[in-house]
N, C-alpha and C positions, 0 to 999 in steps of 0.2 A: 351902279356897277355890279355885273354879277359875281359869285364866288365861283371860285374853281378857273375863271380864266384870266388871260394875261394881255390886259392893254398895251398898246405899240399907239404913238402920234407923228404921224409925219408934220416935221418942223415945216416944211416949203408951206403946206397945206393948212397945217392946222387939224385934219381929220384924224380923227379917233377910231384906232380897230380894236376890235376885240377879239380874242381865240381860245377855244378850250383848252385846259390845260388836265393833261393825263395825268391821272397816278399809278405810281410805281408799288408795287410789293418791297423790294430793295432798291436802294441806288435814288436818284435824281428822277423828276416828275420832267413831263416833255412839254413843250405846246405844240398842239395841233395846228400845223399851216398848211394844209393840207386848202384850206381854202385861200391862201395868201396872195394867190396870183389875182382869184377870179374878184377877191373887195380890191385889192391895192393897185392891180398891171405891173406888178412889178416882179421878179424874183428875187428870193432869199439864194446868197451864195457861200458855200464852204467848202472850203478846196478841203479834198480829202477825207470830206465827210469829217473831218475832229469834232461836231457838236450836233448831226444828227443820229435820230434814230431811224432805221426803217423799218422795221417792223415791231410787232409786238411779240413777246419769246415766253415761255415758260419752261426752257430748256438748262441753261448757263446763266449764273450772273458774276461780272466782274467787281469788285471795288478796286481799281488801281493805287489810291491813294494809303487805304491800307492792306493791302498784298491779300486780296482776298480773293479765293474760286470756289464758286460749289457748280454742282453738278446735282439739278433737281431739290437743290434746299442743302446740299450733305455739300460737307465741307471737301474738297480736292484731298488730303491730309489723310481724313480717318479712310477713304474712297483706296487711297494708294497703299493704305497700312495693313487695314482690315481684309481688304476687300479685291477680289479677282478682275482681272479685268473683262469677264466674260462677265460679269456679275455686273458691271459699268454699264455694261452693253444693253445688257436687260433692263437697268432703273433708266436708260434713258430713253429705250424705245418705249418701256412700259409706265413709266413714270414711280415705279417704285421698286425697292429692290426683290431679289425673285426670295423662295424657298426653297429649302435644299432640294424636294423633288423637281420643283420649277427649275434649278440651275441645270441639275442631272440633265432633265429634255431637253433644256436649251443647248447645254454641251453637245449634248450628242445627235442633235440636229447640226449644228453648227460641223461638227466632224463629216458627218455626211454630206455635207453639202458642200465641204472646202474642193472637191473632183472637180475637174474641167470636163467639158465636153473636146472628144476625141477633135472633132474639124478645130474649132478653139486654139487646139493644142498646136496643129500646122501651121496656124494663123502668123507663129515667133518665126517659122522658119524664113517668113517674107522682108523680116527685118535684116539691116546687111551686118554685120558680125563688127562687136564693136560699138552699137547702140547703145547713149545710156540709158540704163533699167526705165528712169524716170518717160523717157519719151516712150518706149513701148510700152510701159505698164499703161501711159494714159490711153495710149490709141487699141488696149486690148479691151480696154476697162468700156470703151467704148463699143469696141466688136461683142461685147456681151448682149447691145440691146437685139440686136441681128437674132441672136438665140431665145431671149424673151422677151418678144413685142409684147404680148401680151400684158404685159408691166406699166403699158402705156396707159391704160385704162382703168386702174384699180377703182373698186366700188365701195371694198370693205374693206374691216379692220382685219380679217386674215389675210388676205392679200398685200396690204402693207406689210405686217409680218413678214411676209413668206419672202416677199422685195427684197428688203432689209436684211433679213438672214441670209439669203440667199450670197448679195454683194459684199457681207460681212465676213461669209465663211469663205470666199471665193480670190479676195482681196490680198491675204497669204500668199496662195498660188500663183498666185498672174503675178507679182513681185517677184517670188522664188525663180518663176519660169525667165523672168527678164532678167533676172541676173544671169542665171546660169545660162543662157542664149549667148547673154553679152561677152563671157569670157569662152564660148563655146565647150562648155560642157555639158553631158546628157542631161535631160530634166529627172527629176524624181519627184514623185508623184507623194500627194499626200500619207500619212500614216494615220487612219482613224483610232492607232489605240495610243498615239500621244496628244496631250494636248494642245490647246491654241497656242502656245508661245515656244513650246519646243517643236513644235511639227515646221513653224517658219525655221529654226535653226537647223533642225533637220532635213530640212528639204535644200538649202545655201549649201551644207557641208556635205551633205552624206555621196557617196559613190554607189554604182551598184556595185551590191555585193555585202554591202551593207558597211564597211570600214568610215567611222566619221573621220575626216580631215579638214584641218586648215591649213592653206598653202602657207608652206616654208615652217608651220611648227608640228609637222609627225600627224600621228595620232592623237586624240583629242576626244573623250566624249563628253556629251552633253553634261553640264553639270547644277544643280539644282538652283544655286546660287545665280548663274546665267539663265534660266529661265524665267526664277520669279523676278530680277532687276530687268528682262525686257518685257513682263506683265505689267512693272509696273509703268515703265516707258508710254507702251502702249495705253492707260489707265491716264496719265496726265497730256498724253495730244489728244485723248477723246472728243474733245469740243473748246473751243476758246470763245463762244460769242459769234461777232459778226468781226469777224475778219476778212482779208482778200478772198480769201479762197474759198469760203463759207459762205459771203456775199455771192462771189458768181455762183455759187451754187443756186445758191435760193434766186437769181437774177434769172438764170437758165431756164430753173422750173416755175419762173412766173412767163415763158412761151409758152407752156405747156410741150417740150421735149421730153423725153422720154429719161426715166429715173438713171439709169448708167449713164447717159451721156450727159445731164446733168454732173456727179460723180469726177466721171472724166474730164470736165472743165476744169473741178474743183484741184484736180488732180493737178491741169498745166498751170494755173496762178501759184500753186503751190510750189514748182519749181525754181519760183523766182529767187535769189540772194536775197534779196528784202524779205523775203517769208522764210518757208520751210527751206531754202537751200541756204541759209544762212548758218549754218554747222558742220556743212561741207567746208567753207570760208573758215570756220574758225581752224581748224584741223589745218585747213593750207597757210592759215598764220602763223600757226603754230609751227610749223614746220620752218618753214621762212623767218622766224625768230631765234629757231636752230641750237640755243641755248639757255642756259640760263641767265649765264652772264654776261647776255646781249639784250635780256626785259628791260633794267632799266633806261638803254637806248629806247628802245620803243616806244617807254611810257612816255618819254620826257616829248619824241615825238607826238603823239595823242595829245598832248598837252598845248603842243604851238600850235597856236591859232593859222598860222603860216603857211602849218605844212600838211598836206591832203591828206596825210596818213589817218587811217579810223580804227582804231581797235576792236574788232568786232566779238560781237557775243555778251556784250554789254549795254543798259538801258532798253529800254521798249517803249512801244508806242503809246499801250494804257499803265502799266505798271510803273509808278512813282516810285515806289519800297521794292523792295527785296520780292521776286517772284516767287511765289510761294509755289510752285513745278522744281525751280530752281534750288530752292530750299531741301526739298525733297530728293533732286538729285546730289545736292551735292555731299548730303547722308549716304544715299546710295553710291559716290564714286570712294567714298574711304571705306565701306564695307566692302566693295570689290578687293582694293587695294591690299587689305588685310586676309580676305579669304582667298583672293586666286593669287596674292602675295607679287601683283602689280607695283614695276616699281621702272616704271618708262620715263623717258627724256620727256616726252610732251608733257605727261603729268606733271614732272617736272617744273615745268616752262606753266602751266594752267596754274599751278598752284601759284607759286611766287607772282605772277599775276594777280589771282585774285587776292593775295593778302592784301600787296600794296593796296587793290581798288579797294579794299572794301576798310583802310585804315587812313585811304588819303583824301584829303580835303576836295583837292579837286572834284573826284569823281562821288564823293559823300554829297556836296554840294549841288551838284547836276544830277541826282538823284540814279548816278551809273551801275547801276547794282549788275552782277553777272546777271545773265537770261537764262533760260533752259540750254539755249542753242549753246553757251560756254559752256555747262555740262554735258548734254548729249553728247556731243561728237567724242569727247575726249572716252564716256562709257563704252559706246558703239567699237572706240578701236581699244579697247581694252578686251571686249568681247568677240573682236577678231572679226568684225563686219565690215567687208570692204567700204570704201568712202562714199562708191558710188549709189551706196547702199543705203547712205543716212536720211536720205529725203524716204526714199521708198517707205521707211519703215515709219516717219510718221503719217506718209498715207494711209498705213494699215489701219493705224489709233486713230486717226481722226476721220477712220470713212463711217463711224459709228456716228459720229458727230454731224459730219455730211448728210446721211441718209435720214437722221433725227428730223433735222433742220427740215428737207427736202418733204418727210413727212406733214412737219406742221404749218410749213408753206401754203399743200394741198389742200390741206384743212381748214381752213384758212378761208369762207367764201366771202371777206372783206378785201383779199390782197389783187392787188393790179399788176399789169406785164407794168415791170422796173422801165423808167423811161427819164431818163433825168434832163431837167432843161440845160438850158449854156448861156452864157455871156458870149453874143458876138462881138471880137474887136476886129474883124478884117475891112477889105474895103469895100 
């Protein structure tokens, strides 16, 4: 028996297979069944993917079990504490983090390059008034390959680059513009002398003429605290692994399509409630729970097996423990609370929820910890971003993560167009 692989016998037969078994840097070693079909005729089935891998990453690793995320080796934690999220941006395309003159170019490429092109810009007026952001931003996201085919072909490593920056700095804009399309009001164009994470708030609130507003609270300007809590936002959707949306991503760019419309795939899975619109849903429970003194109805609901009702924004797919994103926001929602001096119903209604969760046996036992998605949304409308707004804004953080992936896909001259077999049961 060799070492390193992993025996399988079929009982009917009696025959003995063999398969190499991968190692891992972190986390669980895989077996190789890559040749499973062609010794046995048979297929390996897992609904849902819970126990394969598909590819090989040196991007993100998860340990779900104990609340664990890095990002290139570096913990999520020191990443959101320390560290910009432009600077995210860099250690994942570059694989390590930049140097102060290295961040300076990167900023200020990235600034330049957040402009649209003028045709581009007409492209929103095609949608019908109304639209949410989420559908137009993906179908603009896609009208960008139209503007550079030439992306179709990269050869080099500046050209990845240049890709990548490009849909990074761009990804703001085409957001900004669908929002403001949606409720019909004028576009405003980027500001190159403010940064990545106030030039998106700048661009949502601002009027010509220059006056920042949010509807129904006045006048309002940017405030520093609001900038660096959606840096940091941005900084924990940057990558999560092989997710829905990450998956078609890399499934897209194993046709060999073109890197935006790859992107823009990523973009519609991510719409779904079970993904990234799942913080939209909490926000509308939240609401729909309308008190505080109607939670514990609710909980007691989530509780009976009976009854269909789901509390959402709690448990996840890999995370067992406490989501260490989660963790981090939910530092960041009581420092809001204290400096913009937030003191809302929903908060309200979030908090007295999570105490109970995270004191009751029930949900300790099912391992129901809050998710990012319980804190996002509730930050998001503390910071006055409309709802339809909350997907959008982790597509911004996680197109760095997108275009990483999509990267090392390319790279990549072992990986095959994605093709998965099936179980037939029909007649």
């Amino acid at each position: 028996m060799k070492e390193n692989t992993f025996t399988m016998i079929d009982n009917q037969t009696g025959k003995r297979y063999e398969f190499d078994v991968i190692q891992s840097t972190r986390g669980p070693s895989a077996i190789d069944i890559s040749s499973f079909y062609s010794q046995t005729g048979k297929f390996t089935y897992d609904n849902g993917f819970t126990s394969t891998a598909s590819c090989k990453s040196e991007i993100t690793f998860i340990d779900g079990l104990k609340g664990e995320l890095r990002y290139r080796g570096i913990e999520i934690g020191e990443l959101a504490t320390k560290h910009s999220y432009l600077e995210t941006c860099y250690l994942l395309l570059n694989e390590r983090l930049p140097n102060k003159q290295e961040l300076a170019e990167f900023d200020l490429e990235i600034r330049h390059r957040s402009l649209l092109h003028e045709s581009l810009r007409h492209l929103f007026q095609a949608f019908p008034a109304g639209a949410h952001p989420m559908a137009t931003l993906s179908s603009a996201t896609a009208a960008l390959s139209t503007f550079y085919y030439d992306h179709l072909n990269i050869a080099d490593e500046d050209g990845y680059q240049e890709m990548a920056r490009r849909i990074i700095a761009k990804m703001p804009t085409l957001a900004a513009f669908a929002y403001r399309h949606s409720i019909g009001a004028p576009f405003i164009h980027p500001d190159i002398e403010r940064s990545f994470s106030e030039n998106f708030l700048y661009m949502i609130r601002a009027y010509p003429g220059g006056t920042m507003r949010i509807e129904l609270e006045g006048e309002k300007k940017i405030k520093d605290i609001e900038i660096e809590a959606l840096d940091t936002i941005f900084t924990l959707h940057a990558d999560h692994e092989q997710n829905a949306s990450t998956t078609t991503v890399r499934s897209v760019a194993s046709t060999g399509a073109h890197p935006y419309v790859a992107i823009s795939s990523g973009i519609s899975a991510l719409w779904g409630r079970a993904h990234g619109g799942a913080n939209e849903s909490v926000i509308a429970q939240l609401e729909m729970i309308g008190s505080v003194e109607n939670v514990d109805k609710y909980i007691a609901k989530a509780k009976d097996p009976n009854d269909p009702f789901r509390l959402m924004g709690f448990g996840h797919r890999v995370y067992k423990n406490f989501d260490p994103r989660a963790k981090i926001l939910k530092g960041l929602q009581d420092q809001l609370k204290d400096e913009l001096q937030l003191d809302s119903r929903l908060m309200e209604i979030a908090h007295k929820i999570e105490d109970i969760a995270l004191h009751d046996e029930y949900f300790i036992k099912r391992n129901l910890y809050p998710n990012i998605d319980f804190y996002s949304g509730v930050i998001f409308t503390a910071l006055g971003i409309p709802r339809s707004m909350f997907t959008p804004l982790f597509v911004i953080g996680r197109t760095t993560g997108w275009i990483t992936q999509w990267i090392e896909f390319k790279k990549d001259r072992t990986m095959k167009i994605a093709r998965p077999r099936q179980i037939y049961i029909g007649e």
